[in-house]
N, C-alpha and C positions, 0 to 999 in steps of 0.2 A: 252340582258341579263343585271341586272341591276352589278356595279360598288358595290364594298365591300363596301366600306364607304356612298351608297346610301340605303343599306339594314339597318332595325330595327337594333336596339343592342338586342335586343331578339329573342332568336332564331325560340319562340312559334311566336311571332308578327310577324318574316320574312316566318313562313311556312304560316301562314293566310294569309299574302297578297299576294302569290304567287298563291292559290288554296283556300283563303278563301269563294270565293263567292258560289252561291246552284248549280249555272251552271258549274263553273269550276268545280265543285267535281261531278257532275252527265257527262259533256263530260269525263272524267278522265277516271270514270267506264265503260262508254260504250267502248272508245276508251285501256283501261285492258282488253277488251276481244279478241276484233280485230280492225285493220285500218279501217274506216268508211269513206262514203263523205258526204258531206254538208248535201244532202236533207236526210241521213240515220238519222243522229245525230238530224235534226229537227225533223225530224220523232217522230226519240224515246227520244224526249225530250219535251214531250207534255207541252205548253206553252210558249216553249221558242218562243223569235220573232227572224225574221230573223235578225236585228240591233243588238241584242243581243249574240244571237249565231256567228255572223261576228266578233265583238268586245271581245267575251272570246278569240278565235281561235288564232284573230292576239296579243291578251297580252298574250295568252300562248306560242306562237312561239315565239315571242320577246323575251319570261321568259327562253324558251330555255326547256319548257317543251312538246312542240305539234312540229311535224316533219310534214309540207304542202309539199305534192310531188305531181306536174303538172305532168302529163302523156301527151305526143306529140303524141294525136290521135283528130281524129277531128269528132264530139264535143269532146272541151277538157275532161280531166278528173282529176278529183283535189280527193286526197286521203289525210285521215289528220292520223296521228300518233302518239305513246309516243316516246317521244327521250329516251335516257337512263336515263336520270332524272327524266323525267316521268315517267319512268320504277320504276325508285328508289322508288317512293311513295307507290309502292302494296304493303308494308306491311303495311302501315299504312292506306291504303282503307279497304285492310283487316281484320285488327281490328275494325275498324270504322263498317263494316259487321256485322262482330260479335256482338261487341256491341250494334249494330241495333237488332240482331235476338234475344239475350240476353235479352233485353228492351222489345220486343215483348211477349215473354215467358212472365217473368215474371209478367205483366201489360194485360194479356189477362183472 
């Protein structure tokens, strides 16, 4: 997680770099609905590459937004999740929702 004095003095700059990119905000929504593994989220995240999806995951645990739980079964089993922080974001996925389906209306 990063260190107070390492975040933006802006609060809009500090939520972007924590969940600004199209990957972080598309694993977000998948994993708002339910805990997922690796190949689910590549799955349903048509285009991402595996390099990619590897790299949002571990800066989102690091951000202290995605919870990785190993499961001791063999083959392992890796389950990824919203921490409560992550948690914290639904409402502003939420809005972001909206304002998609809003945007859609309107411009159809």
């Amino acid at each position: 997680m990063m260190k107070k004095d390492e975040l933006p003095h802006c609060p809009v700059a500090t939520t972007v770099q924590m969940i600004g990119s199209k990957w972080k905000l598309l694993i977000m929504r998948n994993l708002l609905a339910r805990p997922c593994r690796f190949n689910e989220l590549q799955r349903d995240l048509e285009g991402i590459s595996q390099k990619v999806l590897t790299d949002s995951l571990r800066s989102m645990e690091t951000d202290g937004i995605v919870i990785r739980t190993v499961f001791p079964e063999v083959p392992p089993r890796v389950e990824y999740s919203l921490s409560e922080l992550g948690e914290s974001m639904r409402p502003i996925m939420n809005a972001m929702e909206q304002w998609g389906k809003d945007y859609k209306v309107q411009n159809s």
